[in-house]
DSSP file (Angstrom, degrees, kcal/mol; ACC not computed):
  #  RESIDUE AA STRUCTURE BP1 BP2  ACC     N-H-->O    O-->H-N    N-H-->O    O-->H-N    TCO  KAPPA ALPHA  PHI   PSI    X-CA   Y-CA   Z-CA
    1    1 A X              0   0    0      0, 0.0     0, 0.0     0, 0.0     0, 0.0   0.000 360.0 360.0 360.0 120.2  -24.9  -26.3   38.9
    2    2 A X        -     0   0    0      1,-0.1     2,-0.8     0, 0.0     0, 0.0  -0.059 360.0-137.5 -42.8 140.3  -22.8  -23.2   37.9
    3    3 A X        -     0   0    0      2,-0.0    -1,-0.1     0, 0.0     2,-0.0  -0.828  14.9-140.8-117.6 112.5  -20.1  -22.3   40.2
    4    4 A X        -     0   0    0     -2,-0.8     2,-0.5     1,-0.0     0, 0.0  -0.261  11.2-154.5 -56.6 130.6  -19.8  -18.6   40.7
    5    5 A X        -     0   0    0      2,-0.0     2,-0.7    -2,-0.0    -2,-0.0  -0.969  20.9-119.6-131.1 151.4  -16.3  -16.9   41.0
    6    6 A X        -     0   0    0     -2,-0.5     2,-0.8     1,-0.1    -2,-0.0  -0.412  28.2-151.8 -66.6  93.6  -15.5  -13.5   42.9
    7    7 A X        -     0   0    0     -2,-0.7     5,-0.1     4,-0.0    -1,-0.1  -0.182   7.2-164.3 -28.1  14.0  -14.0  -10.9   40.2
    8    8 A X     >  -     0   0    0     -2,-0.8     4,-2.4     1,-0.1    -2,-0.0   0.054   7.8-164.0 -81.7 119.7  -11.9   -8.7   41.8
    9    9 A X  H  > S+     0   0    0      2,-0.2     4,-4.1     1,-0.2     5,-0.2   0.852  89.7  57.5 -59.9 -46.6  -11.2   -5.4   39.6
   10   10 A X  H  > S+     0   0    0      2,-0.2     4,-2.9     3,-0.2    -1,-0.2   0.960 108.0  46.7 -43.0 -54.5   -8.2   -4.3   41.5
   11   11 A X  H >> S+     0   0    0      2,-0.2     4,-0.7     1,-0.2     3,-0.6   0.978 111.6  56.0 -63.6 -59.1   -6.5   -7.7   40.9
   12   12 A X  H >X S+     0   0    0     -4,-2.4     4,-2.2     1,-0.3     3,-0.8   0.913 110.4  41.4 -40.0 -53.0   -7.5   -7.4   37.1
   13   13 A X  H 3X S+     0   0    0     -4,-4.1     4,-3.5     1,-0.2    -1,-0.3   0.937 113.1  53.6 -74.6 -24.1   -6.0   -4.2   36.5
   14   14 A X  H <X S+     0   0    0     -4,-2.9     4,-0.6    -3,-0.6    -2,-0.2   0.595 114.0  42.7 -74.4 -12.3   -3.0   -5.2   38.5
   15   15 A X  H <X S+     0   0    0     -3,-0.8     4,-2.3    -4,-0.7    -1,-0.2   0.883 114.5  50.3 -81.2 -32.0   -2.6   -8.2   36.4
   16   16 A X  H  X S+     0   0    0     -4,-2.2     4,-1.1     2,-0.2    -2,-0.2   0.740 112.9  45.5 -74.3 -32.7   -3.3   -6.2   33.3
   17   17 A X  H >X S+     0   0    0     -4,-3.5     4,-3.6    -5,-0.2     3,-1.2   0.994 112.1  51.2 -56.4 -55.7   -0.7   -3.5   34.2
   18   18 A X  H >X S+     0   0    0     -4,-0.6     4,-1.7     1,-0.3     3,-1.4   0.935 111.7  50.2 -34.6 -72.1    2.0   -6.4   35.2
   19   19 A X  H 3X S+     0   0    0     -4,-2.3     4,-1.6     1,-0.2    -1,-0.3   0.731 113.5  43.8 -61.0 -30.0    1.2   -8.0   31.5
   20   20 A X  H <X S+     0   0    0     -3,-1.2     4,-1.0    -4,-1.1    -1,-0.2   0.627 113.8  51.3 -96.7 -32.9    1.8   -4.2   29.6
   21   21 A X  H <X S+     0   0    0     -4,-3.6     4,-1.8    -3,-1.4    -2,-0.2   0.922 116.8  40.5 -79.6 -29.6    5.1   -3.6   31.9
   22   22 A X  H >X S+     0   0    0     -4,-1.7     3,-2.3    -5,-0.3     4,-1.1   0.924 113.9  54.5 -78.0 -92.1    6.5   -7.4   30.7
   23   23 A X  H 3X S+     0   0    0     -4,-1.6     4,-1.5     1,-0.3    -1,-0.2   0.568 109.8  45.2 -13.3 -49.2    5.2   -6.7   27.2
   24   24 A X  H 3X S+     0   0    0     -4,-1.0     4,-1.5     2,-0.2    -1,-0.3   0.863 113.2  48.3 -75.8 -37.9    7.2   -3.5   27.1
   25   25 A X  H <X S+     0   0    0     -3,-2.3     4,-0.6    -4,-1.8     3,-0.5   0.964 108.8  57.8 -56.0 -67.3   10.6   -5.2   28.7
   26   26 A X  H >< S+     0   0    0     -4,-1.1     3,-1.9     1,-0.2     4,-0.2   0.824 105.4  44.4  -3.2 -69.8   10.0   -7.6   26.2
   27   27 A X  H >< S+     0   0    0     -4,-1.5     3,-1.7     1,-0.3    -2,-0.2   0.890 111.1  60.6 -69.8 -43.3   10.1   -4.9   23.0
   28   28 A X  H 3< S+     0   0    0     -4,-1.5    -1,-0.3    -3,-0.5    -2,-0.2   0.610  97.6  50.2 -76.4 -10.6   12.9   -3.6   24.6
   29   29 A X  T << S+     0   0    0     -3,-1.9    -1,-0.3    -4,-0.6    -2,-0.2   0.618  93.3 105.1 -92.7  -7.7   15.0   -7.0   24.4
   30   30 A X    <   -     0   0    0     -3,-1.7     2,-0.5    -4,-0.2    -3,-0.0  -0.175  67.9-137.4 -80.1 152.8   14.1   -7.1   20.4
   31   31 A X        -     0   0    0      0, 0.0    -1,-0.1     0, 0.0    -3,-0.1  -0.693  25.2-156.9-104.5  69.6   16.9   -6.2   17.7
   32   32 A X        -     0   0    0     -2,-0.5     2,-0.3     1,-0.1     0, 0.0   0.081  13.6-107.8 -45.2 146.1   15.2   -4.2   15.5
   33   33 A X        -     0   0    0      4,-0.1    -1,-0.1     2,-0.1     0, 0.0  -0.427  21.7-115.1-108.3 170.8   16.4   -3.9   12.0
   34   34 A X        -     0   0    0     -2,-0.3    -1,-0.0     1,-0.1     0, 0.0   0.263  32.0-107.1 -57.5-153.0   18.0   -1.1    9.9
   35   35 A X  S  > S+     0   0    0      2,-0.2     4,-1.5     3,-0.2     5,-0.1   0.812 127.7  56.4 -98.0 -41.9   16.6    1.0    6.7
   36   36 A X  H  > S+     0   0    0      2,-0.3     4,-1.8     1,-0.2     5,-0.1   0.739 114.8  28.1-130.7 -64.1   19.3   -1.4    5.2
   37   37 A X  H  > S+     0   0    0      2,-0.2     4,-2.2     1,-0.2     5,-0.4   0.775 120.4  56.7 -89.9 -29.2   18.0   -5.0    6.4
   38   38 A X  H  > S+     0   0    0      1,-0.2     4,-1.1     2,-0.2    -2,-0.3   0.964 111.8  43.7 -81.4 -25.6   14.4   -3.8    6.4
   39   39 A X  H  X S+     0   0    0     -4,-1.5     4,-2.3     1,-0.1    -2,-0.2   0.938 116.3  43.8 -56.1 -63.5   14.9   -2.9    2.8
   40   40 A X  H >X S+     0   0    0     -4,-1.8     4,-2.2     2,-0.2     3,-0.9   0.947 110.4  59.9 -39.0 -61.2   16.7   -6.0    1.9
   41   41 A X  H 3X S+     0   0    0     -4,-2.2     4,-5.7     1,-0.3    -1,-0.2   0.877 107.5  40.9 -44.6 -45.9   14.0   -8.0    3.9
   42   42 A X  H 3X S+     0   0    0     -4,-1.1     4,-1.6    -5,-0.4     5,-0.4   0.733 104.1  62.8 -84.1 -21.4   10.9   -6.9    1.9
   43   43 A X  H <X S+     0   0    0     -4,-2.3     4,-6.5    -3,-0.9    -2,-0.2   0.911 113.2  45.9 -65.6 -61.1   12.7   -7.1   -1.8
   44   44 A X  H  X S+     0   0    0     -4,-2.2     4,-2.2     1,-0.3    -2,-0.2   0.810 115.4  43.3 -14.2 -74.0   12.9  -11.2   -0.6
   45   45 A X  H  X S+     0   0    0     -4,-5.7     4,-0.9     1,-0.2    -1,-0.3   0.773 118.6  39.6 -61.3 -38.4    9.7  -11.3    0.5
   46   46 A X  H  X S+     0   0    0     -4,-1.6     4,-1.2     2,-0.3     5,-0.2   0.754 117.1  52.0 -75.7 -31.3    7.9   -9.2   -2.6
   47   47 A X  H >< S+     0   0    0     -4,-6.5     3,-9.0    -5,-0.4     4,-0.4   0.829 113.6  46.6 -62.3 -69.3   10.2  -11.1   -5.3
   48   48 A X  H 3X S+     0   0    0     -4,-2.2     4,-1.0     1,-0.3    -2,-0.3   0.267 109.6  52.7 -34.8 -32.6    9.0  -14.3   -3.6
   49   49 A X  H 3X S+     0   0    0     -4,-0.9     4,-2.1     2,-0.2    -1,-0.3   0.464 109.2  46.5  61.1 -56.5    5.7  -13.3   -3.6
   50   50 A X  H <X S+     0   0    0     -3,-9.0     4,-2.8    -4,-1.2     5,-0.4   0.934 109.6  52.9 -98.1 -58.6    5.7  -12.5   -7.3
   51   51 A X  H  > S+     0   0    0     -4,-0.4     4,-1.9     1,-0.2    -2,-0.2   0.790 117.0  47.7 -32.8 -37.2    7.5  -16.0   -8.4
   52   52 A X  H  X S+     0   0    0     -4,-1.0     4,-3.5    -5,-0.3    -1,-0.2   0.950 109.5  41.7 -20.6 -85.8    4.9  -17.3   -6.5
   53   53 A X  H  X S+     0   0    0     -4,-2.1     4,-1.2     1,-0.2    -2,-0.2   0.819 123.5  44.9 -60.9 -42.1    1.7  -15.6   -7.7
   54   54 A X  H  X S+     0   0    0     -4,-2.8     4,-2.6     2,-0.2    -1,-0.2   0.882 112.3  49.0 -91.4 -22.3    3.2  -16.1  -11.4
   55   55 A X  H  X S+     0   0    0     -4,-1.9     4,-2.0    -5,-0.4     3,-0.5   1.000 112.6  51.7 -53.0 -60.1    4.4  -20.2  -11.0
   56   56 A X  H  X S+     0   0    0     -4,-3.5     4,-1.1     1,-0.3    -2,-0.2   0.669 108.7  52.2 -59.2 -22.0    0.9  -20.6   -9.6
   57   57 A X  H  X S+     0   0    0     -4,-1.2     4,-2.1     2,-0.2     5,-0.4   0.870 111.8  43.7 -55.0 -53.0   -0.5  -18.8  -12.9
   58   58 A X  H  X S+     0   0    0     -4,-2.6     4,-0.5    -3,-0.5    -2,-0.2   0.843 110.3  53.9 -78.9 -17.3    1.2  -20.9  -15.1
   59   59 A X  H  X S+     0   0    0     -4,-2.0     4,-1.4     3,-0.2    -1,-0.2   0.780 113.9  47.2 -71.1 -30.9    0.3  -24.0  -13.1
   60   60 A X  H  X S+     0   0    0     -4,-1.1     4,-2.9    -5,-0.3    -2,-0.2   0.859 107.4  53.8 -70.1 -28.7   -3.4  -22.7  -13.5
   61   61 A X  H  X S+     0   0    0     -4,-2.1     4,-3.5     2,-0.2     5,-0.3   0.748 105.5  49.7 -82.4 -28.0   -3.3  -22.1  -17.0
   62   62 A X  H >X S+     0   0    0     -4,-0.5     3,-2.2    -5,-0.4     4,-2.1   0.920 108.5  57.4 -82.3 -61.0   -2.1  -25.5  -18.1
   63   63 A X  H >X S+     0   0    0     -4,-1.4     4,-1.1     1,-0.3     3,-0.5   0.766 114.4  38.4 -17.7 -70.8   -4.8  -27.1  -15.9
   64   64 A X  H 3< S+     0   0    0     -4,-2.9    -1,-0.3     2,-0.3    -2,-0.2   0.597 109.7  51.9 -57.0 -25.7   -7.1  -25.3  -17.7
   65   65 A X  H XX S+     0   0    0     -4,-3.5     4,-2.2    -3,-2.2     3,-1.4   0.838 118.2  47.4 -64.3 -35.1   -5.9  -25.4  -21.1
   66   66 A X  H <X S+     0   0    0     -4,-2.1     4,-1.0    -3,-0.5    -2,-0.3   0.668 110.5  51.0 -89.8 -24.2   -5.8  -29.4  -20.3
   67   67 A X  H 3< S+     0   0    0     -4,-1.1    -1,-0.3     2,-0.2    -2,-0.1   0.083 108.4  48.7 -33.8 -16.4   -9.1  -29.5  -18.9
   68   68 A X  H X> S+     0   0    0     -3,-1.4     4,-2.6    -5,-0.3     3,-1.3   0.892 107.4  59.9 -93.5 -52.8  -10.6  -27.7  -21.9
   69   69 A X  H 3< S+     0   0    0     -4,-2.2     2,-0.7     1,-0.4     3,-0.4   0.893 109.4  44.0 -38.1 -69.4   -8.8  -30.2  -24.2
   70   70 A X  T 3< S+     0   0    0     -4,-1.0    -1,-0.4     1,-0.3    -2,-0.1  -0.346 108.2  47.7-117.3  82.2  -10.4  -32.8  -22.7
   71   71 A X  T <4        0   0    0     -3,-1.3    -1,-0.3    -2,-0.7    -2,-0.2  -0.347 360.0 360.0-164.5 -35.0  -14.1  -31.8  -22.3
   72   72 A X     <        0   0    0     -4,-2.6    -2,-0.2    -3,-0.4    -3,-0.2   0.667 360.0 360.0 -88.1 360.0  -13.8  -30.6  -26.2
């Protein structure tokens, strides 16, 4: 048998304000970074990114060349 529980809307928005006011104290404890570090940050990530995307090319390409090799 299902067990019913009693909603109460007031208590749902009063939880959901309470969670939005912590959320916001939260952001406010955060160190955000400069033009400086948020530059710096993203060069990292984009080189990394690309060494990536082009090791995992050259790891595909020999597969494939070696996979053709031997199937011909």
């Amino acid at each position: 048998m299902a067990v019913q529980t009693n909603t109460n809307k007031a208590a749902t928005t009063k939880s959901l304000g309470k969670f939005f006011k912590n959320v916001k104290s939260e952001l406010k404890k955060v160190i955000w970074p400069d033009k400086k570090e948020l530059t710096s940050y993203t060069t990292v990530v984009l080189t990394t990114c690309a060494i990536a995307a082009i090791g995992m090319w050259l790891v595909d390409t020999a597969f494939g060349k070696a996979l053709h090799l031997i199937i011909k």
